[in-house]
C-alpha positions in Angstrom: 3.2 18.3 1.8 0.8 20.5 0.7 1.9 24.4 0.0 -0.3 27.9 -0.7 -1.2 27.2 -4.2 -1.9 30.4 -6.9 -5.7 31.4 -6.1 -7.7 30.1 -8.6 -12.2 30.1 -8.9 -13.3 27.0 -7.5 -15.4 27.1 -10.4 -11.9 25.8 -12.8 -12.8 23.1 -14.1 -14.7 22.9 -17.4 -18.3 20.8 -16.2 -19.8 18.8 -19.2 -23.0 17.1 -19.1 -23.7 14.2 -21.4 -26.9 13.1 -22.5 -28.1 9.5 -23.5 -27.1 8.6 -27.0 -25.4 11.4 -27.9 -23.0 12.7 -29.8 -19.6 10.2 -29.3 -16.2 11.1 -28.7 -15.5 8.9 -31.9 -14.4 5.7 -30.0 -13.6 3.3 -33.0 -11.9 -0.2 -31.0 -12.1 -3.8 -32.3 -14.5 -3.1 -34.7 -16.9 -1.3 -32.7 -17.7 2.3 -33.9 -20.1 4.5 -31.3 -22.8 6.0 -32.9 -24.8 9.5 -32.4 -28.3 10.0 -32.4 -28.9 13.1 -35.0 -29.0 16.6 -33.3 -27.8 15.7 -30.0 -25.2 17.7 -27.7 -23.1 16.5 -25.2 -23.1 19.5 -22.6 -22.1 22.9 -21.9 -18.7 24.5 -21.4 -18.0 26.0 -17.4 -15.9 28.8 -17.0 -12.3 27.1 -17.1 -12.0 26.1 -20.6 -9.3 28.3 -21.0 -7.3 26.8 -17.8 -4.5 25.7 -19.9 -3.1 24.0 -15.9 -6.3 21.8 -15.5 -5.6 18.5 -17.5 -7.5 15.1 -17.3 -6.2 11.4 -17.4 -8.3 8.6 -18.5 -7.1 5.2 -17.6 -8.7 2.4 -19.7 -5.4 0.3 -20.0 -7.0 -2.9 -18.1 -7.2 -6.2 -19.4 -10.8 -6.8 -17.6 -10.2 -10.3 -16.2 -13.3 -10.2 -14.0 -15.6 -8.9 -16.6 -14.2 -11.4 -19.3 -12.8 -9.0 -21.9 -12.2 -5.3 -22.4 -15.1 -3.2 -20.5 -13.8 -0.4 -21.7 -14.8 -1.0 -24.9 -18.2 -2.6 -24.3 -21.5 -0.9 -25.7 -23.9 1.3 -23.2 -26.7 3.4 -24.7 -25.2 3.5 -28.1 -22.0 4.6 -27.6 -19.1 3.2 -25.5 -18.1 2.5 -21.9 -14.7 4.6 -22.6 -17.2 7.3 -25.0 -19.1 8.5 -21.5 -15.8 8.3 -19.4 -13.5 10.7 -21.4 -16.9 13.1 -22.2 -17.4 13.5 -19.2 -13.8 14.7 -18.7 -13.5 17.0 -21.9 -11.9 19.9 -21.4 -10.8 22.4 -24.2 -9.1 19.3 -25.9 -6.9 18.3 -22.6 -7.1 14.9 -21.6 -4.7 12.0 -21.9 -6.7 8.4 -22.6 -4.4 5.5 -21.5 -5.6 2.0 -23.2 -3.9 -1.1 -23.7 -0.6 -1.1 -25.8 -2.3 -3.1 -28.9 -5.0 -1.0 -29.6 -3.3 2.5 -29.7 -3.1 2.5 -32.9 -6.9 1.8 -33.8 -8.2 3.9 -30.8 -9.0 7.6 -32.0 -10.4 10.2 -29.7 -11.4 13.5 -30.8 -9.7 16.0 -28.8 -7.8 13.8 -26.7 -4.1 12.2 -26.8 -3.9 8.0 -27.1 -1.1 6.8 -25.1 -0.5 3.0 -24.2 -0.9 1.8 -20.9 1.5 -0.7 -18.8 1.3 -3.8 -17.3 -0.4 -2.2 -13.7 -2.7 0.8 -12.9 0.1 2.6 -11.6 2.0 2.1 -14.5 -0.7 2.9 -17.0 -1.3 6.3 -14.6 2.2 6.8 -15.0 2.1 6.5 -18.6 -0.8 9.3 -18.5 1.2 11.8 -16.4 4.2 11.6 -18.6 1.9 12.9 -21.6 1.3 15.8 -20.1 2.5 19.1 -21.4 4.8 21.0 -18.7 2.2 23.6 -18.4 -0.1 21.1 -16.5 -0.2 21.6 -12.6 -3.3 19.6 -11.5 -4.8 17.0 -13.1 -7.6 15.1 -12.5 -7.7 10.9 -13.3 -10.2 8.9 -14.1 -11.0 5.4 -14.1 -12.4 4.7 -17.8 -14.6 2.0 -16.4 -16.9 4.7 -14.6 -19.2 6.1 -17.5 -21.5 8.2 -15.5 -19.6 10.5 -13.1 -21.3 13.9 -13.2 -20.5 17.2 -14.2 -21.0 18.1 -10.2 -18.8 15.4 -8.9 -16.1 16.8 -11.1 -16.4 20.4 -10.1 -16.7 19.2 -6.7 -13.3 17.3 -7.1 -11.1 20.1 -8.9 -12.0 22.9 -6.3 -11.1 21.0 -3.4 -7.2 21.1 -4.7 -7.5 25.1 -3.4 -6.9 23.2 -0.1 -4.8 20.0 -0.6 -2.5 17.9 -2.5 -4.9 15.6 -3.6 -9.4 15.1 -3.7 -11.7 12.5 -3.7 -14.9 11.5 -4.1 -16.3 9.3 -1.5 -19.6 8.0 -0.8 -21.0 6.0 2.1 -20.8 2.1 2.9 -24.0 0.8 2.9 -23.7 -2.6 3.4 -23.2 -4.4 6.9 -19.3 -5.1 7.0 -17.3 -8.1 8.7 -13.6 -8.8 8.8 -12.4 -12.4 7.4 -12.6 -13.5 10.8 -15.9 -13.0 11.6 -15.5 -9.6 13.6 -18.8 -6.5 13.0 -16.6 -3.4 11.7 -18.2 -0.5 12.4 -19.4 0.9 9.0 -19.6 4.5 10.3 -16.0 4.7 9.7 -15.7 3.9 6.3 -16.6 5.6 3.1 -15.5 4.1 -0.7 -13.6 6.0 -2.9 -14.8 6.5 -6.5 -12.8 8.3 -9.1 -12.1 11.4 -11.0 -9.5 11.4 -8.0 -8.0 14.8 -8.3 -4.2 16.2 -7.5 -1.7 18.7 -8.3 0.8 17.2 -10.6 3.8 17.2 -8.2 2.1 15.7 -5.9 1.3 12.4 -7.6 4.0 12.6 -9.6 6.6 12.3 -6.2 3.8 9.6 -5.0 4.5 7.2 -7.9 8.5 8.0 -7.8 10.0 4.2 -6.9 7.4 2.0 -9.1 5.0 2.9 -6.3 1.8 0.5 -6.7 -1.5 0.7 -5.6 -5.5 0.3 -7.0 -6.0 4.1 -5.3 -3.8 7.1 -6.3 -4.9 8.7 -3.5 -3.6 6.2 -1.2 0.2 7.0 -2.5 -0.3 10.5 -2.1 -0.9 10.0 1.8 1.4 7.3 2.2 4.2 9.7 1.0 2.7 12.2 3.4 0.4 14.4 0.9 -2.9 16.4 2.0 -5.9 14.4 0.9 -9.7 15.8 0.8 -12.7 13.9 0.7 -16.2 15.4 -1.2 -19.1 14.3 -1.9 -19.2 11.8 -4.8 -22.1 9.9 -6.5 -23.6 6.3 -5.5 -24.7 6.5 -9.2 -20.9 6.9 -10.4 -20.2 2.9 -10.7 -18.0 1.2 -11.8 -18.2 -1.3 -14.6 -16.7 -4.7 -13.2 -18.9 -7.7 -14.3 -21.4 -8.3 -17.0 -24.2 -7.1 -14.8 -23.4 -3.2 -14.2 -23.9 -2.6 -17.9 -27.7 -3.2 -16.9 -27.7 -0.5 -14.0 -25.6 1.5 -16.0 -27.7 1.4 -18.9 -31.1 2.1 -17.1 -29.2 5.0 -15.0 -29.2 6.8 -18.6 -32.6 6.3 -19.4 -33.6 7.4 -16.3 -31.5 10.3 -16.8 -32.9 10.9 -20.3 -36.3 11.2 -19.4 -35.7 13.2 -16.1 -33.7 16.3 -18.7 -36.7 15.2 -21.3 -39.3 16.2 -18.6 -37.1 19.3 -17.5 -37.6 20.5 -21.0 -40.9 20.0 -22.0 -42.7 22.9 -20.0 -39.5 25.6 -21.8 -40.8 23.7 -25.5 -44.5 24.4 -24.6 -44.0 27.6 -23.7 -41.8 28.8 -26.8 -44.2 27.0 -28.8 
């Protein structure tokens, strides 16, 4: 499926870094307003800002049965779940954030577009693609339940579509793996996907044509016969399924906090 695509840096994609407690994307759900911590940033600008074809899709539209409410909208280092998701996808004001249809209206996101979700990932992607402006031709989607993907991850995953319809991140399977029956699998042969998953719009677009389904974009885009890339992706990019990865998530921050504290100090001593 793929086709020669017009040259672009595979330096396109706007990189944001976002730092612990800092300034929110203005999340205000169910009562829960993120708050900022008082002369914080929340990253740097890369050199497509001004790519008007490089949009982003959030999708938050789950109902979060196995976490026992809406993740998305759960606490972590004093913002949100959904705050660190769409921050790290900021770029120049285009990004679509899917959430569940009842809480449109008391979702607002600064410098993002609120759309209501449907009843299955697909559907809630779909929803997300049709909010796009007809001047977007790749798009990267995210799940909203992944707070700390990095700035790298995403650069990683928007210059790979130079060379194919569709990117991923992948890391490596750690554990030992069995079938149901019993059988060793060979874990050398698998990797697990993490998202932003990353495709010209066409692409995904034909891939969820028919009321496609599936957990994985990326696995429509190669069932209908699409180019598909793996890079390097982050065992620190989790997702947030049970009660439990707000812990990890949480201490990833403050580890991440004092590793750009520490960075900074010998710069301070030296201005000082």
């Amino acid at each position: 499926m793929f086709a020669a695509h017009p040259s672009r840096s595979p330096q396109g994609w706007c990189l944001l870094g976002s730092a612990f407690g800092s300034q929110t994307t203005n999340v205000v759900a169910m009562n829960v307003t993120a708050t900022s911590e008082a002369g914080a940033t929340s990253g740097s600008v890369g050199p497509w800002a001004t790519d008007a074809g490089v949009w982003a899709v959030v999708v938050a539209g789950g109902s979060g049965a196995r976490f026992g409410g809406l993740k998305q909208f759960s606490p972590l280092g004093g913002r949100t779940v959904i705050d660190w998701a769409v921050d790290a996808l900021q770029c120049a004001g285009r990004t679509i954030v899917v959430v569940p249809a009842e809480h449109v209206e008391a979702i607002k996101i600064n410098n993002a577009t609120v759309v209501a979700g449907g009843a299955t990932r697909s559907d809630s992607v779909r929803a997300g693609l049709a909010a796009l402006p007809a001047t977007a031709d790749r798009v990267l989607i995210h799940d909203g339940a992944r707070p700390l993907v990095s700035s790298d991850v995403v650069g990683r995953v928007a210059a790979a579509l130079e060379h194919a319809d569709g990117a991923v991140p992948v890391v490596p399977v750690t554990d030992t793996l069995r079938t149901t029956a019993g059988e060793p699998v060979d874990r050398s042969l698998f990797v697990a996907a993490q998202t932003p998953q990353g495709f010209w719009v066409r692409a995904i677009s034909d891939a969820l044509g028919n009321d496609a389904e599936a957990t994985d974009d990326a696995t429509l885009v190669t069932q209908v016969g699409g180019t598909v890339v793996h890079v390097d992706g982050d065992p620190s990019n989790l997702k947030v399924t049970v009660a439990d990865d707000l812990v990890v998530a949480e201490a990833i921050l403050r580890q991440r906090a004092t590793q750009r504290s520490t960075a900074q100090e010998p710069q301070a001593s030296t201005q000082s």
